[in-house]
C-alpha positions, 0 to 999 in steps of 0.5 A: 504213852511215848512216841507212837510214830515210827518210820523205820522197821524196828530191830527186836528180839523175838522170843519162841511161842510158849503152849501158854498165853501167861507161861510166867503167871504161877499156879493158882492153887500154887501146886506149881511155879512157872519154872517147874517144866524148867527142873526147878522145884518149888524149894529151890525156887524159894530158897534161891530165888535169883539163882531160880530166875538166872535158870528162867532167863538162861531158859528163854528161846528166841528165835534165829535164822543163820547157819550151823556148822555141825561137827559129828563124832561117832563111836569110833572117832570118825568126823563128820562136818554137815551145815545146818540152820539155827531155828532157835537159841538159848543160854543152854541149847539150840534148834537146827533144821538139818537134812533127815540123812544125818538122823542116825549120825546125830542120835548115835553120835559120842560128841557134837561140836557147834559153831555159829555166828550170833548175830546182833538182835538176835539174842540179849546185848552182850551175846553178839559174837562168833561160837567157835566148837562149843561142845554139846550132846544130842537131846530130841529129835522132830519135825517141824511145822514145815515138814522139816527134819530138826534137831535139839542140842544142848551146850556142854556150858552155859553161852555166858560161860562160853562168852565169858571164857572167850571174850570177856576176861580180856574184855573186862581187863581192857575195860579195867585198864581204860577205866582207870586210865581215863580216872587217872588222866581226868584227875590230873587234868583237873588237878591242872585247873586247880593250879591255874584256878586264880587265872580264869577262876569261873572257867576252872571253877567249872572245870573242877565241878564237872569233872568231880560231879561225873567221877563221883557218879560213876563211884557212887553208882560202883557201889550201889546194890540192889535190894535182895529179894524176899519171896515173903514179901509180895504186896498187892499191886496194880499195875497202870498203863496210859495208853495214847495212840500206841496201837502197834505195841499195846497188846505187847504191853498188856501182856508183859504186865500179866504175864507175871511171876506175882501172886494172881490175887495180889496184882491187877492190871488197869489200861486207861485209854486217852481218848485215842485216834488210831485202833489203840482202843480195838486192839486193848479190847482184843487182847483183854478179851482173849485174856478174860477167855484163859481159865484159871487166872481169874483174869476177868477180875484182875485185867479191865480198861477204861476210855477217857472221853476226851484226851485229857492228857497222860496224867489225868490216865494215870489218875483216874487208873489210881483212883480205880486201884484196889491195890496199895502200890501202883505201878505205871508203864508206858504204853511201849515199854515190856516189862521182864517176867519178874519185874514186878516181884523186883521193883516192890522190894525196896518197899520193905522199908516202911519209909519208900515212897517210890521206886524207879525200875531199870529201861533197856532199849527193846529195839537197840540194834535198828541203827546207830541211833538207837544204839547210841539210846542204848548206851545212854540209857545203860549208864543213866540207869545203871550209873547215875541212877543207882548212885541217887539210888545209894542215897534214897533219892532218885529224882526221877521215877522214870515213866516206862517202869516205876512203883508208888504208894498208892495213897501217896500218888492220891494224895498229891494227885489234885496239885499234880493235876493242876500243876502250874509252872510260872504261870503255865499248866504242867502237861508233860514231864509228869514222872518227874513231876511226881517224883518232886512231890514225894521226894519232900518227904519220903525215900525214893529208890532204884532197883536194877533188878527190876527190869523193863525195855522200851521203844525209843525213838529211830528216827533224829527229828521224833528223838530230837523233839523228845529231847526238847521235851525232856529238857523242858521238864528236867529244867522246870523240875530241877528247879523245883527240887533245888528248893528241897534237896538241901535237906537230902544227905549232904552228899546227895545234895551237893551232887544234885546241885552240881548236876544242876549246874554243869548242863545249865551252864555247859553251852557258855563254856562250850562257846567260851573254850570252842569259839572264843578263846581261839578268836581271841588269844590264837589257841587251839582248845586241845586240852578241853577237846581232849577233856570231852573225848575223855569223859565220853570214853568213860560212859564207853568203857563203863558200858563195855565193863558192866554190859561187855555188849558191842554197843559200848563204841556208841557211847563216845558218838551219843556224847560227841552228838550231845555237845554238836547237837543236843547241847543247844537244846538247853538255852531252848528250854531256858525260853521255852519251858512254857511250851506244852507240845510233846512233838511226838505224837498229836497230842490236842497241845500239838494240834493247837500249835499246828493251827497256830502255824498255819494260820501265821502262815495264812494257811488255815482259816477259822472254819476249816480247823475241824478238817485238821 
């Protein structure tokens, strides 16, 4: 229930076709699982579950389109060099369209060498490089739908070995050495600000807890662990999905939220329409009904809808899909976010402990490579989740169960529902920020956790004026929310606390030290602030490297121009929200808020008179 308009073509991966609509959703009489056709069995599936979903993952197809440089090796040593094209690709192997002369060649063949260049979107971040003579064997021969002669080989080792042989040790020592530089040289800069303190001691004061308020961070979250999964343990879950004007990637939604590893008698899924005025309600009645027509998933008990009457706003969806819940925990989606197969399976594990009261997944960006924008989210994203995050995670309080994947008790969420509903800040009714939000009200009492393992991607904004005004958006509730939570967090482990209120602090008063350092001690004294330029280039190279440690993806570049985007542009957002936190519109999408405040406008404007306002 994010932003629907887009104006550029996304980039995403796209995945072969599979014979079964829910290849993912296990047998009903459980005589198999969805990776029995992948030499899985079912021991091994229960035994070793993450080494199960590793095969599954290694397993996927997507499809490709680049060309193969083949290298044959018949029974006497002869070689011969042909071309071919990429029709698909996975950790294991590969389809190649090839001319049908070299059929023989091929089949009889002692040894194959391939060589292609996987290009960025094609495959999973951190895949993107040049395969040089990896070794693999002949599997099957066939034609395709266009008549065209193909072959299916497998690797001799997995592409991640392959990658990690090739590139990624001296990508990981590189990342090693940078990291503990950056470390070591924003110590001994704040090291500086502590023998300078009695000279500007609010300036230094904020020097120190910048820097130790990131550093520990990125500690905290070094440590951070998921929790591991019990095949054991599988509650019932409905899964929530608040849909408003999402037309183009609902169906895409509904069926990564069905298309589950999770028993089908424990997990339900409940589309809550807000009143759309686009096909978003066509399209949901579509794909449910092909859904209710599959046989053997009891699909027609475990998949409904519901259309608000009126747009009453992404809360009110998501309570009334609570209220028609039968399972104990609910899991809320945006309505362009696609959950992985076993998402669900991942997130309901921290619940073991009886004292959980929610659970934020991890969001990857679905349409990373579509332009620098989006690249630059991706990095962010990776870092606010895998770091940031999971170093709340390691204390049990998350402070925000973010909206594209989270898990709640479901008679917690009904129990705070009417103050959420009716949430007023200084006056003013709460509409967005509603992740947060509820996160507050649990927060009080229970544990809230992060689990990495558990996994979904979403579309993000690829244009900069619908990401700008999601950032204002989220501004103004991070600030509203955070205030809220400031009256509470005192009561957390004392290390979470502190770090909480430092994280308050830090961006609520970063514009005045920007100001401070950038423009007024140059006017001032006749000083270039190179030490705090640097400082800034330092910390940004940090949320860098850490990508390129942790994901070894090509993107990690674009963590230094988010942040040097952040303190030119996003930066200024903050003393917006302090005067504007009242506002309700969400700016990405027409929501009645946006509507009003468009008519608002143009009346000032002398554009709109009262009897035309039903024509806009």
């Amino acid at each position: 229930m994010k932003n629907a308009v887009v104006l550029k073509e996304d980039i995403l991966l796209h995945s072969t076709s599979d014979r079964r609509i829910l290849p993912n959703v296990p047998d009903k009489d459980s005589k198999r699982t969805n990776v029995d056709r992948r030499g899985i069995s079912n021991n091994e599936y229960q035994e070793n579950y993450a080494v199960s979903k590793e095969k599954v993952e290694t397993g996927r197809r997507y499809l490709v389109d680049y060309a193969v440089k083949i290298q044959i090796i018949d029974q006497n040593g002869v070689k011969t060099a042909i071309t071919g094209k990429a029709v698909d690709l996975s950790g294991s192997g590969m389809s190649c369209r090839i001319s049908i002369k070299y059929k023989d060649h091929i089949e009889n063949s002692t040894g194959i060498k391939l060589s292609f260049k996987i290009e960025a979107g094609t495959m999973p971040e951190g895949y993107e490089m040049k395969i040089k003579n990896i070794r693999a064997k002949w599997v099957r021969s066939y034609v395709d739908e266009n008549k065209d002669f193909c072959c299916a080989f497998q690797f001799d080792q997995l592409l991640a070995q392959y990658t990690y042989k090739n590139r990624q040790v001296y990508m990981l020592s590189i990342a090693s050495a940078f990291m503990f530089f950056i470390c070591a040289f924003i110590v001994l800069m704040r090291s500086s600000s502590i023998l300078y303190f009695s000279f500007n001691k609010v300036l230094y004061l904020y020097s120190i807890l910048a820097a130790t308020f990131l550093l520990t961070r990125y500690l905290f979250g070094a440590f951070y662990k998921s929790t591991p999964i019990n095949p054991n343990f599988t509650p019932s879950v409905t899964i929530i999905i608040p849909c408003f004007n999402e037309e183009k990637w609902i169906k895409k939604t509904i069926l990564s939220c069905i298309n589950q590893d999770y028993p089908i008698d424990k997990l339900e899924v409940i589309v809550v329409d807000d009143c759309s005025n686009d096909n978003s309600v066509e399209q949901i009645k579509a794909i449910i009904n092909i859904l209710h027509n599959e046989k053997g998933y009891d699909l027609q008990d475990r998949i409904r809808y519901h259309v608000q009457p009126a747009n009453m706003g992404k809360r009110e969806a998501l309570a009334v899909g609570a209220k028609l819940a039968k399972n104990d925990l609910l899991v809320f989606v945006d309505s362009d976010s696609f959950l992985d197969p076993f998402a669900v399976r991942n997130i309901v594990q921290p619940f073991q402990d009886k004292r959980m009261g929610g659970v934020s997944g991890r969001t990857d960006v679905a349409n990373t490579f579509t332009n620098t924008l989006t690249k630059m989210q991706s990095v962010r994203y990776y870092i606010a989740f895998r770091i940031l995050k999971a170093a709340e995670g390691l204390f049990d309080a998350v402070t925000c169960l973010s909206g594209p994947l989270s898990c709640y008790r479901k008679d917690l969420v009904l129990k705070y529902s009417n103050a959420w509903l009716t949430q007023k800040f200084l006056g003013q009714k709460a509409t967005f920020g509603d992740d947060r939000s509820m996160t507050n009200f649990i927060l009080r009492s229970h544990r809230t956790d992060y689990q990495d393992t558990a996994v979904c991607s979403t579309i993000v904004p690829n244009t900069y004026k619908i990401f700008l005004r999601q950032q204002m958006r989220w501004k103004r509730s991070w600030l509203r929310e955070s205030l809220i939570a400031a009256t509470f967090m005192w009561k957390k482990e004392p290390f979470m606390a502190l770090s909480f209120y430092m994280g308050l602090l830090v961006p609520m008063l970063a514009p005045v030290i920007v100001i401070y350092n950038l423009i007024y001690i140059p006017l001032t004294h006749r000083v270039f602030p190179l030490t705090f330029i640097v400082g800034i280039l330092m910390m940004a190279l940090l949320m860098s490297v850490a990508q390129l440690f942790l994901r070894r993806s090509t993107t990690w570049i674009y963590g230094v121009w988010f942040c040097l985007y952040y303190e030119a542009v996003l930066l200024w957002q903050m003393p917006v929200a302090w005067v504007t936190f009242w506002k309700s519109t969400w700016g990405t999408r027409m929501t009645n808020a946006d509507i009003k405040e468009i008519i608002k406008e143009k009346k000032k404007e002398g554009m709109v008179d009262d009897k035309k306002r039903t024509s806009i």
